[in-house]
SERO-4910 file (N, C-alpha, C, O; in steps of 0.05 Angstrom, whole numbers):
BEGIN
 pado doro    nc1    nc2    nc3   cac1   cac2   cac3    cc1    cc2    cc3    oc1    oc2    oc3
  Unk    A     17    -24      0      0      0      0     18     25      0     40     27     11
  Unk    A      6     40    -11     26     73    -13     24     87      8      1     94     16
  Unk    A     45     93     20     41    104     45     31    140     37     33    154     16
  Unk    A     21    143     59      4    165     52      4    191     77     16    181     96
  Unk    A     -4    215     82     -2    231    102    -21    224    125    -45    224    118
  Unk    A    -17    219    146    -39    208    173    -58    238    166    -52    259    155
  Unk    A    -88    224    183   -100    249    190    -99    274    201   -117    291    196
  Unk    A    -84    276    213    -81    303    228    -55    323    207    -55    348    205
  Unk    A    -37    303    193    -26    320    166    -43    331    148    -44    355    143
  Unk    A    -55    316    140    -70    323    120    -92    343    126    -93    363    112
  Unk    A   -110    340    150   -131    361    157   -110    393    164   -122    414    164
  Unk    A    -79    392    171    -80    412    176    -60    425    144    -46    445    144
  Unk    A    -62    413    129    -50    415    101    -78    423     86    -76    433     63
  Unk    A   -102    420     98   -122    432     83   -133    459     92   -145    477     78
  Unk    A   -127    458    117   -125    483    127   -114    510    122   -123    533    121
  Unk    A    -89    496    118    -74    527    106    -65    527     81    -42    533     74
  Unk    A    -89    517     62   -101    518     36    -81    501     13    -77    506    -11
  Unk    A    -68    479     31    -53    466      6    -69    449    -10    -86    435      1
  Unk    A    -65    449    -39    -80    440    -59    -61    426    -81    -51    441    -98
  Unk    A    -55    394    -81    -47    389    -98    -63    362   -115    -79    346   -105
  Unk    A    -56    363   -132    -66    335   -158    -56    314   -137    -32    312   -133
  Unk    A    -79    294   -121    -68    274   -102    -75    248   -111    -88    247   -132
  Unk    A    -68    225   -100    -81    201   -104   -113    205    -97   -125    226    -97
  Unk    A   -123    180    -91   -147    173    -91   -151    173    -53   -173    173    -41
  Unk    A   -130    173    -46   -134    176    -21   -142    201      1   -129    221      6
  Unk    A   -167    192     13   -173    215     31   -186    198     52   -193    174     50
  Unk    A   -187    216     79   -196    214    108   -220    228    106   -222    252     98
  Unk    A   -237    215    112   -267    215    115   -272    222    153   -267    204    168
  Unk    A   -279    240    160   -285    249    187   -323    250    192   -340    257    176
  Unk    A   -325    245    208   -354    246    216   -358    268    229   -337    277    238
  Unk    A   -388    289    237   -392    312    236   -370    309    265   -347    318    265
  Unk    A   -381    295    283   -368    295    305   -337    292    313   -327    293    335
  Unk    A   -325    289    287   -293    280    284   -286    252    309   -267    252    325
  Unk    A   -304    235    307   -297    221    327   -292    192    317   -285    175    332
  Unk    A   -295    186    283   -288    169    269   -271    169    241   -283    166    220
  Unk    A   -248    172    241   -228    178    214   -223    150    199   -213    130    209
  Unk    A   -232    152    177   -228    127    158   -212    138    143   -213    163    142
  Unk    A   -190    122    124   -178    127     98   -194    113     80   -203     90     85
  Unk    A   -200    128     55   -217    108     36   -199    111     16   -185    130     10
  Unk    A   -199     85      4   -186     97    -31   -210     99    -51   -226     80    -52
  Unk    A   -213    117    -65   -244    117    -77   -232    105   -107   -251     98   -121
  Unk    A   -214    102   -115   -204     74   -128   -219     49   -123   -219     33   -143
  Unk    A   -229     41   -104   -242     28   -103   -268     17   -103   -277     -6   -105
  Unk    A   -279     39   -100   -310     48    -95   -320     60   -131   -343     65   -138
  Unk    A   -292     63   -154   -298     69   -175   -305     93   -177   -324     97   -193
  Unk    A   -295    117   -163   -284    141   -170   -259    155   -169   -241    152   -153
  Unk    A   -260    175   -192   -235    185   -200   -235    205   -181   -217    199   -165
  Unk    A   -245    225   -175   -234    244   -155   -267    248   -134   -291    245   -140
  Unk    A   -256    256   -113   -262    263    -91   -297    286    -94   -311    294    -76
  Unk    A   -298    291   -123   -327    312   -129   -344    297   -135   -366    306   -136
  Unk    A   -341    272   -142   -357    249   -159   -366    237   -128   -388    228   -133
  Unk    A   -362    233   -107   -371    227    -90   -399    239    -72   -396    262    -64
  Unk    A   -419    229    -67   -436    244    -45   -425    247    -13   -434    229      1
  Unk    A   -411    263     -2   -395    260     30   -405    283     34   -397    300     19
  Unk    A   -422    288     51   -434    312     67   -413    319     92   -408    343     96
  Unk    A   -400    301    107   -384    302    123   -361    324    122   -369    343    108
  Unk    A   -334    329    132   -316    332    131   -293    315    117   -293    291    123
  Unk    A   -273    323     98   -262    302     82   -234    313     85   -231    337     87
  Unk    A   -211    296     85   -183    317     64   -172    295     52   -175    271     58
  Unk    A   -161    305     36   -140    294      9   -112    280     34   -100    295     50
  Unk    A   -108    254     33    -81    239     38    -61    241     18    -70    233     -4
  Unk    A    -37    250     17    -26    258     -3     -1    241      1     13    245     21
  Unk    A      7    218    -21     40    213    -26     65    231    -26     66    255    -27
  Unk    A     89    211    -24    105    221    -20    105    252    -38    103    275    -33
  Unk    A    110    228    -73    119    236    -86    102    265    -97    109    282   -113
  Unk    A     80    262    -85     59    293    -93     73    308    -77     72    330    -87
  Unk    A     85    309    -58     90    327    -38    116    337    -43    119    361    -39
  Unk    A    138    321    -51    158    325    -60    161    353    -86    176    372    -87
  Unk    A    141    343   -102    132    360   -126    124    392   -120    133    413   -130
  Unk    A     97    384    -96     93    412   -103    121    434    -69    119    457    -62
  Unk    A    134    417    -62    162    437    -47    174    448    -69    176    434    -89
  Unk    A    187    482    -66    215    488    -78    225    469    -78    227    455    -57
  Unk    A    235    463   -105    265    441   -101    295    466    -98    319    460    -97
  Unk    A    284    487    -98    304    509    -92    300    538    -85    287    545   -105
  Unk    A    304    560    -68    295    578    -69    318    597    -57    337    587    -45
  Unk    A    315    624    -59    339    638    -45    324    650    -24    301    659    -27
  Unk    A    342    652      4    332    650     28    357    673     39    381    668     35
  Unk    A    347    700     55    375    709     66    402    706     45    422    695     53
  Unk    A    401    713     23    432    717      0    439    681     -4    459    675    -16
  Unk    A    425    664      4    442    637     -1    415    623    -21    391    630    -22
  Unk    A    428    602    -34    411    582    -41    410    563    -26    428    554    -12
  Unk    A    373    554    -32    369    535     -4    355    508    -28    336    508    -42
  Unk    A    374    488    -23    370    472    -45    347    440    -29    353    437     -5
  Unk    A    332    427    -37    320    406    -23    333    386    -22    349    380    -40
  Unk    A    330    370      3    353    347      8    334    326     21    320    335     39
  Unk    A    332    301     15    323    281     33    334    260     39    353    252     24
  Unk    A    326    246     63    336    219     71    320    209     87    298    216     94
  Unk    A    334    187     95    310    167    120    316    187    153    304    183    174
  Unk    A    328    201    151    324    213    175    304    244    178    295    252    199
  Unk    A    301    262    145    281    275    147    283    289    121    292    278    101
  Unk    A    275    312    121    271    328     93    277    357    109    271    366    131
  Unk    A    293    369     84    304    403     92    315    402     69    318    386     51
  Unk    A    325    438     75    344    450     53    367    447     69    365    440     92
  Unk    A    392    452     56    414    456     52    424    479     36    412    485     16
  Unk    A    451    494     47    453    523     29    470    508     17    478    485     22
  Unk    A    477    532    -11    489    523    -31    523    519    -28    540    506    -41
  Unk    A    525    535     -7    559    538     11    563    517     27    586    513     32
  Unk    A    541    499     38    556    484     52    533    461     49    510    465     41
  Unk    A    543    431     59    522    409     62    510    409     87    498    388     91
  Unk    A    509    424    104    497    425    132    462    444    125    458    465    112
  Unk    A    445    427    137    421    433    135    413    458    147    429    460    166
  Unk    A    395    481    147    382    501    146    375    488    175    375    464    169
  Unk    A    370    489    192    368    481    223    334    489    227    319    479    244
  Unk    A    326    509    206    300    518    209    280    512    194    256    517    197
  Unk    A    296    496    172    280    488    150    282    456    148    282    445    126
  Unk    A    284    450    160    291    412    167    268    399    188    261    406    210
  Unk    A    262    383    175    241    365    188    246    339    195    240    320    182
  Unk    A    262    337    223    268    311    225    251    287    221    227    293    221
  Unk    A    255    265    219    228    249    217    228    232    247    245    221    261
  Unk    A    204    236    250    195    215    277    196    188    279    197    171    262
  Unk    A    196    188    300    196    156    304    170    138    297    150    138    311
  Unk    A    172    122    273    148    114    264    136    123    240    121    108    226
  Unk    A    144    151    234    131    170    218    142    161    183    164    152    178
  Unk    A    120    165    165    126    163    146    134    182    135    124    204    139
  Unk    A    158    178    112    166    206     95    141    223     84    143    247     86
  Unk    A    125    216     77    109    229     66     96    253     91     92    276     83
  Unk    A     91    246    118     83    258    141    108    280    141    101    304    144
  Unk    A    127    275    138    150    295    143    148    308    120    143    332    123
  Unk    A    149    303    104    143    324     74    118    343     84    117    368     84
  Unk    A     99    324     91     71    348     93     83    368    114     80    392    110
  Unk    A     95    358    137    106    383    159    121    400    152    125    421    165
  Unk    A    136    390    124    154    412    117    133    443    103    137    467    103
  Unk    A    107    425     90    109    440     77     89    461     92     88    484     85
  Unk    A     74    450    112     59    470    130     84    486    155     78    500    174
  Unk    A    107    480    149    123    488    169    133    516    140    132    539    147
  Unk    A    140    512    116    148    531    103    127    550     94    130    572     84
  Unk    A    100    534     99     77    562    101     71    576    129     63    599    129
  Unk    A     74    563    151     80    585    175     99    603    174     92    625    184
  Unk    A    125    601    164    150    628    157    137    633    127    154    646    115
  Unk    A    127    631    120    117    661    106    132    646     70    128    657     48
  Unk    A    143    628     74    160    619     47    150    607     25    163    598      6
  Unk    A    128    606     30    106    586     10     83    598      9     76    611     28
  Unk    A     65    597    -13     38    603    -13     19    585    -27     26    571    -46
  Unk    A      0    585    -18    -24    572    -35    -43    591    -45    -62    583    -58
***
């Protein structure tokens, strides 16, 4: 199965209006938020998420590789270039002067956590400083 962003990534990735082309995957919340399902509507034989009747609360689970896409893969930050770097321990920039990570722009990854969860924190962490927009 494709690992995907947990609920609480994703509801707060919809929040501060991220919008990308995702899989089929979304978290289905009840009015009461007291039951979170992942559905793949792949399965149910829809293509996106409008073709559905869900009165409820919904958000888009988003892959790695969507998330990867819609980050700068580069941006200039304070006179340096801040280039994207990943691994199994997290996702950040690095300036273009040195291989040591931006300390502010690095998302270590948790214990447990999937890359894709750390991607989504990066990218609600680079829309809290102001470096991203939707």
């Amino acid at each position: 199965m494709t690992k995907t962003t947990n609920y609480e990534i994703s509801k707060k990735l919809a929040e501060i209006g991220f919008r990308a082309e995702c899989s089929y995957f979304y978290f289905h919340s009840d009015n009461n938020c007291k039951e979170k399902t992942l559905y793949n509507l792949e399965e149910f034989g829809f293509d996106k998420i409008d073709d559905c009747d869900i009165e409820d609360k919904y958000y888009p689970s988003y892959d790695l590789e969507t998330l990867l896409d819609a980050l700068p893969h580069n941006f200039m930050l304070e006179k340096e270039i801040k280039f994207l770097k990943m691994n199994q321990s997290g996702i950040g920039y690095e300036t273009g002067s040195s291989p040591i990570y931006d300390y502010q722009l690095l998302c270590h990854r948790m214990k447990e956590e999937s890359l894709a969860d750390t991607a989504g924190r990066l990218i609600i962490k680079l829309h809290e400083k102001n470096l991203i927009k939707f």
